[in-house]
N, C-alpha and C positions, 0 to 999 in steps of 0.2 A: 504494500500500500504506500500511495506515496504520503510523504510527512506533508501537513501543513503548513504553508509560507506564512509566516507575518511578516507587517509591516515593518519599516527597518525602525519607524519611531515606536511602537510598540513594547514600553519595559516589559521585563520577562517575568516579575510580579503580575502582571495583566494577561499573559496567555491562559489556556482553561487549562495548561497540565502544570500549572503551578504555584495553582490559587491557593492548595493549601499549605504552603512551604511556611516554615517557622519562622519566625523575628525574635532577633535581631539577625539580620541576614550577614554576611563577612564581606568585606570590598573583592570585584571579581578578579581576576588576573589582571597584572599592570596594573592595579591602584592600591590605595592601602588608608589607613588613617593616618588624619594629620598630627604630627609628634610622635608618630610610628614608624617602625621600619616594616609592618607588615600591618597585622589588625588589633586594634585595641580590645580588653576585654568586655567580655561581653553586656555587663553590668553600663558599663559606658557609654553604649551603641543606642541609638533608638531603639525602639522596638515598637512601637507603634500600639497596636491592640492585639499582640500576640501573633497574630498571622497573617498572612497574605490576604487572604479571601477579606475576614473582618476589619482590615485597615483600608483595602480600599475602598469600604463599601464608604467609612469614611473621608477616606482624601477626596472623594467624590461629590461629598456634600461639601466638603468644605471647599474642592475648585470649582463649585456653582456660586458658592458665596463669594473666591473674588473674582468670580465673573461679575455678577450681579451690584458687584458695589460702586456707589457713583462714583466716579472716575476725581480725582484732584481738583481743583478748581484754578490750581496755577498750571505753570509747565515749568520743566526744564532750563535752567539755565545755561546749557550750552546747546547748541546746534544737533539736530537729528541724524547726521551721520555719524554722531561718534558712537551709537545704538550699533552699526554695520562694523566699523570700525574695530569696537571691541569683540562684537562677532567671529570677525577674519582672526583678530590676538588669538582669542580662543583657539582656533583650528590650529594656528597654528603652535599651539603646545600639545596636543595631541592627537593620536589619529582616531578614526571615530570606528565602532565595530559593530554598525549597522551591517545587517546583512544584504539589503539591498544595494549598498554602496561597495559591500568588497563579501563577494561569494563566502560560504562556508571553510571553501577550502584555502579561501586565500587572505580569510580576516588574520591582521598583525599576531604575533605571538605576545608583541608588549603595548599596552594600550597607547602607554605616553611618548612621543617622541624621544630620540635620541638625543636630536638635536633641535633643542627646545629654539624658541625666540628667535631662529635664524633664517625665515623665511622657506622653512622647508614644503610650505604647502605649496610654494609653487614653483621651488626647484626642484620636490623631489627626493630623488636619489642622484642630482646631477647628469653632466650630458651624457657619460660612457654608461652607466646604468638605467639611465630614461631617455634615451637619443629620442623615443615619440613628441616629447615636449620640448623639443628643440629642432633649429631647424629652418628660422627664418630666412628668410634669401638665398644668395645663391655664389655668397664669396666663400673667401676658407673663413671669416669669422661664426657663418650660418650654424654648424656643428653647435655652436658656445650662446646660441640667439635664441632666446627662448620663444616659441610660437604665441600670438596674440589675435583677436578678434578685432576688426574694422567697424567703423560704421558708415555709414553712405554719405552724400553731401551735406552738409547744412553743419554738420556736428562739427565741435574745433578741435583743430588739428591738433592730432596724437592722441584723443583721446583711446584708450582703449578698453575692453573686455576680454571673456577668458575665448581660447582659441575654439572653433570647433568646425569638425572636417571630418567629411568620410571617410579620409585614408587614415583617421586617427581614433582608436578605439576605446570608448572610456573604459574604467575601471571595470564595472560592473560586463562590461560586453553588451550593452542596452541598447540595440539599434535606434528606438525610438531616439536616444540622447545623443549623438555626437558630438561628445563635449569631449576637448583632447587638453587636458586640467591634471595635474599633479595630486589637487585634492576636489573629488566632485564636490563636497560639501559649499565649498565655493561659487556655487550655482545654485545655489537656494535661493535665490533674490536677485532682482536687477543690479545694488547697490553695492553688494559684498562683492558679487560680481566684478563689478568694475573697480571697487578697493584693490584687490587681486590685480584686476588691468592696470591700474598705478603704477604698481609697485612690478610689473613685467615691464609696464615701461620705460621705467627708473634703471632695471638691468640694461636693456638693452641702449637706452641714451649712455649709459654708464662706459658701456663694452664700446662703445665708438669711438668717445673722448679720451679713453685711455690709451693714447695710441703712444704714448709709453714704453708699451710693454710690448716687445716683438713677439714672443711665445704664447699662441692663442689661448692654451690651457691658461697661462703666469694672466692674461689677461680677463677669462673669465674671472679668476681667482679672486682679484681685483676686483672686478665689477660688482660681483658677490657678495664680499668684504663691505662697499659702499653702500651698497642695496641694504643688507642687514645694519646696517649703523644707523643709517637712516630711518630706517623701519624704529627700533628701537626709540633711537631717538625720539620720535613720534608717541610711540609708546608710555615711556618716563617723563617725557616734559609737559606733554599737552594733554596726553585720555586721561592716564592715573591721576595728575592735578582735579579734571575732573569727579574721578570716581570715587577718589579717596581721602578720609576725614584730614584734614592738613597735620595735626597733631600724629595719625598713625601714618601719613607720609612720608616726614620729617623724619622721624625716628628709621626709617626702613632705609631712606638717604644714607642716614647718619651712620648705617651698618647694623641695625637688630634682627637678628634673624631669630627664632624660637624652632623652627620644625627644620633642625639638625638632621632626623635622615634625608630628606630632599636634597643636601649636598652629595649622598652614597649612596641612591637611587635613583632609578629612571622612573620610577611610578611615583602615578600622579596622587594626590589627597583628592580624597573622592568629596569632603567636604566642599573643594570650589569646584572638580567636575560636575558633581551629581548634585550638589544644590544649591549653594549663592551665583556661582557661573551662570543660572539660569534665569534669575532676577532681572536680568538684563529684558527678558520676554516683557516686562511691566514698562520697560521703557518707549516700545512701541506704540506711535502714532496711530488712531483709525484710518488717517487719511495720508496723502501723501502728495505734493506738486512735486512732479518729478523732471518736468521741462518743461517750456515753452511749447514743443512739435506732438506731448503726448498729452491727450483731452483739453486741446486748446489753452494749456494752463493751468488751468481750472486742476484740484487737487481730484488725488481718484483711492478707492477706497485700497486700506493694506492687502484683504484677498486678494483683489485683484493686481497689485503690485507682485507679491510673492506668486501670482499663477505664471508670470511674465518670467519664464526661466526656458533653458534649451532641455529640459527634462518635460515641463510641464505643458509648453509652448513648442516644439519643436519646428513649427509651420513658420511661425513667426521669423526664427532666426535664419530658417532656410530659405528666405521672399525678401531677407534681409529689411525686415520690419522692426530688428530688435530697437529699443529703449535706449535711447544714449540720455544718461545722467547729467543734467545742469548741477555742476557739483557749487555753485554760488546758494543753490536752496538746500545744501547740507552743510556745508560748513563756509565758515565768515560772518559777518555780520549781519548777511539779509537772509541766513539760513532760516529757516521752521525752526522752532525747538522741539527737542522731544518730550517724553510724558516724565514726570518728573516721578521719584523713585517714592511708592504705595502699593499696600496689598492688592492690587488691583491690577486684571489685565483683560484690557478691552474686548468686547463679543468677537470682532469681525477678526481677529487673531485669534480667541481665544477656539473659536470654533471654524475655522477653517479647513477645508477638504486634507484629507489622506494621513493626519494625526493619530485615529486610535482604527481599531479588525473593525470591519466593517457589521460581526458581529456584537462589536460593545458600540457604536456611536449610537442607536436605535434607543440605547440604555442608560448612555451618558451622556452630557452635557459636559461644558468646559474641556473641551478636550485636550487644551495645552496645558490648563497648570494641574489639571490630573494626571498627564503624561509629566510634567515637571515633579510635579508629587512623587510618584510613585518609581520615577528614577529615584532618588531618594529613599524609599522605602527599599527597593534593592540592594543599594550599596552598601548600609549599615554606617553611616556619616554617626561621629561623633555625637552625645546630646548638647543640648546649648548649654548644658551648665557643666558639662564637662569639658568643654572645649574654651569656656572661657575660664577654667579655672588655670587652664596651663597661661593663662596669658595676664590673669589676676596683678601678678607682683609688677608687669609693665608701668600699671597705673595706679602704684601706690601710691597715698600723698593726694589724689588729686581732689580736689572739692567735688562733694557732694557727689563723690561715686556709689553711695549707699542708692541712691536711686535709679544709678545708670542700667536699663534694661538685662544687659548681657550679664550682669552682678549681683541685681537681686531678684528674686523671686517671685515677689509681690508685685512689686512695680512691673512685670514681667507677667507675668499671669495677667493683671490688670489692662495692659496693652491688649493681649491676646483675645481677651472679654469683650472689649471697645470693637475689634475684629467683627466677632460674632454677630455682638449682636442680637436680637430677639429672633436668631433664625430656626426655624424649628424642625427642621432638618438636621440639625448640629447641635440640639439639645441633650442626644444620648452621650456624647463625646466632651462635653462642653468644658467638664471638670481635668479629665484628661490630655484636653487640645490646652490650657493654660496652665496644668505644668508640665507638659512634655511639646513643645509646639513642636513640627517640623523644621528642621534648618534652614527651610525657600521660603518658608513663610515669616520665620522669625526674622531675616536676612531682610525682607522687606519690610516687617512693621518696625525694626530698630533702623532701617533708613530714612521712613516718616517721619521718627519721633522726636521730638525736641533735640538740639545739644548736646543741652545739660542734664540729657537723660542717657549721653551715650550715643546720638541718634546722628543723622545727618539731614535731619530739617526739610527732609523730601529731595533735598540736593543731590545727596552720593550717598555712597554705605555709610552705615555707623559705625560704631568702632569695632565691633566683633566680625560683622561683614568685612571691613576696608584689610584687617587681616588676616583675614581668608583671601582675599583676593590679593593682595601683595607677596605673603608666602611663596608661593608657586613663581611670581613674575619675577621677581629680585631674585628666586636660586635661579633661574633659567641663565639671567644673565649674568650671575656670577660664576656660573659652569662654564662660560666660552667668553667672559669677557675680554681674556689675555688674544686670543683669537681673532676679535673682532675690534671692540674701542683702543684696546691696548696694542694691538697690531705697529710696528713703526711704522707702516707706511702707509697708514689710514688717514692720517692728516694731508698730505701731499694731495693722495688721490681723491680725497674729498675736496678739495681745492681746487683741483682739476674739473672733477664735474659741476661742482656748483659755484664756485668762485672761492676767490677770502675766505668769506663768512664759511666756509663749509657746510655742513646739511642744515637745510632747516629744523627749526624746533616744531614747527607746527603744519599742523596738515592741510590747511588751506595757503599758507604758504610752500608747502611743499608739492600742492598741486599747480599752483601758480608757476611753477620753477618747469612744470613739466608739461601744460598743456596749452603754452602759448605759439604763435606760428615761427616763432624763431629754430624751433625745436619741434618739427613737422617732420624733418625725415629722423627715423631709427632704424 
């Protein structure tokens, strides 16, 4: 008989031969708990309501309830592309072990990249191991030119997207898809999309300017080097400013590191994998103006943005109808902002097509932050009160940390209450959901919350989130920094491609640097 496919978004708490599996479940291969070198005890781990089956019945009710809840009343204080932005960060620390994205037999042996932070999603294995993703033109440089997506007249010059062509086969072998992409994951969205196109572009301007270096490899090598510094750079100076409380920025700057095995493993903490990582879903917009040339301007609903993919759309990009991004309505000053950080994630996301078996959507609602959820419920993430106890003595001394969410109990519970709510669907759990809350959930009601509760004011993570999320990004870059920033001849060749100043700090200046017509042939 043949097995069942699921979908590759489908946590594996949610298939029907695994509903009744016990909680606290262990982090799967390639992950582990944060301040572990493999899994924390079990005492520690969530556990939910004992099992699979009766935990979802509740993450169920409760991703209705923040479907259901009205939405912020402010937005965002930075521009809606840094939502895609941190997207792409994400892929690229680790690779993803859907199945519809990389067959049974050829999902990674280790979840988390090797080589974290270095733009591997879309070099790669480099050109002798992925010669498909390389390849542009037709000199001897083409070998070292990573392949790219065009768009037709009107769009400004250089901009690009991810490459895609018959003769290039994705991952999956999906004929409908001809995406020829180092990571498909990178094709979920018009926007990440062309993030991706960026920063191909970035190589390739890179690899011309360098003319430098005689030896085509000594010259990718280079380009590479620039690409990834850049990138980062990007990363630490302009999104994490963003996303993270300034207080536990500072301190991460300043060199504090707490999750010690992340320097002697490749696997990732499933606490930012499988549940603040995923926060990010709350920051999406309903709607979206994506250019001048698509719905006369006029903004057009997120489904419909996220259907605009060479997976989902394949007609499109084959009639060469795709989407080219007015990147001035995502970042700079005349950007949209995005949704500002609340338990809450809009319907038209939250319920969008091909998320959960087509035998549970009939049964469920919310179908993202129940799949959010219940990632979560798999991996067995630390609880909140145990994950901030390893981080307790950071913030000794400070005023009025007796009230900060992630510290006390009370004030903690009380948030989670505010949450609820009189929703009576979430009456059997109610006691249970305020003192054990989920990590995704928790992750966004301490980004609401005041301050001086810990919180981050609906602006960015609070403090227990902002260190989940820094964790992971500072080891990445303290594993290869001698590699890349510390490289000697990264100053030169950054000087080279972008002048003096060297890379930009920020992403709309660093778009700027890439897609004006001066800088039309790559």
């Amino acid at each position: 008989m043949t097995p069942h496919r699921y979908p590759s978004s489908l946590p594996e708490s949610l298939r029907t031969d695994a509903r009744d599996a016990a909680l606290p479940r262990q982090p799967p291969p390639g992950f582990r708990n944060m301040f572990h070198e493999h899994h924390a005890d079990e005492a520690d781990r969530w556990r939910g309501e004992g099992s699979a089956h009766d935990t979802e019945i509740m993450l169920a009710a409760l991703a209705e309830r923040m479907m259901a809840r009205p939405p912020a009343r402010r937005t965002a204080p930075f521009p809606a592309g840094y939502t895609y932005l941190a997207q792409f960060m994400a892929h690229d620390l680790q690779f993803s072990t859907d199945e519809r994205i990389y067959p049974p037999a050829a999902v990674p042996h280790v979840a988390l990249r090797k080589r974290r932070l270095t733009l591997e999603t879309i070099y790669g294995e480099g050109p002798e191991r992925d010669p498909q993703f390389y390849g542009a033109g037709d000199d001897a440089l083409a070998p070292y030119r990573l392949r790219f997506g065009r768009f037709g007249p009107g769009v400004a010059p250089g901009q690009r997207t991810l490459a895609r062509s018959a003769h290039c086969t994705s991952v999956s072998g999906a004929p409908e898809a001809p995406l020829c992409a180092a990571d498909a994951r990178n094709d979920e969205n018009p926007v990440v999309a062309q993030v991706a196109g960026l920063f191909i572009r970035l190589h390739n301007v890179a690899l011309r300017r360098l003319d430098r270096y005689g030896d085509p490899a000594e010259r990718f090598a280079a380009a590479r080097r620039v690409a990834q510094a850049a990138f980062r750079c990007v990363v630490f100076d302009d999104l994490l400013p963003r996303l993270l409380r300034p207080d536990v920025r500072l301190a991460y700057e300043r060199g504090r590191r707490r999750d010690l095995p992340a320097a002697r493993t490749d696997d990732v903490a499933v606490e930012f994998s499988h549940a603040v990582s995923r926060a990010g879903h709350a920051l999406v917009r309903p709607d979206y103006a994506v250019s001048p040339t698509v719905n006369s301007g006029h903004a057009i609903n997120v489904r419909e943005m996220i259907r605009h993919t060479s997976r989902r759309d394949p007609e499109a990009f084959a009639q060469g109808r795709a989407w080219a991004v007015d990147w001035s309505l995502f970042f700079g000053a005349r950007a949209q902002p995005a949704e500002p950080f609340a338990p809450h994630v809009n319907p038209f996301l939250a319920e969008a097509p091909g998320l959960l078996a087509d035998a549970l959507r009939p049964a469920r609602r919310a179908h993202l932050p129940l799949r959010d959820l219940a990632r979560g419920m798999d991996a067995g993430p630390l609880r909140v009160e145990a994950l901030a106890e390893h981080v307790r003595a950071d913030f000794a001394g400070v005023p009025g940390l007796h009230r900060w969410l992630a510290f006390d109990a009370s004030h903690r519970g009380s948030a989670v209450l505010e949450v609820l709510g009189e929703d009576r669907a979430l009456k059997p759990w109610r006691a249970s959901l305020c003192a054990e809350p989920p990590l995704y959930l928790f992750a966004l009601i301490e980004a609401a919350a005041p301050e001086d509760q810990g919180g981050g004011a609906g602006l960015r993570f609070g403090a227990l989130g902002s260190i989940v999320t820094a964790e992971p990004l500072y080891a990445a870059r303290d594993a290869s920094r001698e590699s890349v920033e510390d490289h000697p001849d990264l100053k030169v060749d950054a000087a080279t491609v972008f002048g003096p100043a060297g890379a930009p700090a920020g992403m709309a200046d660093l778009i700027e640097a890439l897609i004006p017509a001066r800088l039309a042939a790559s």
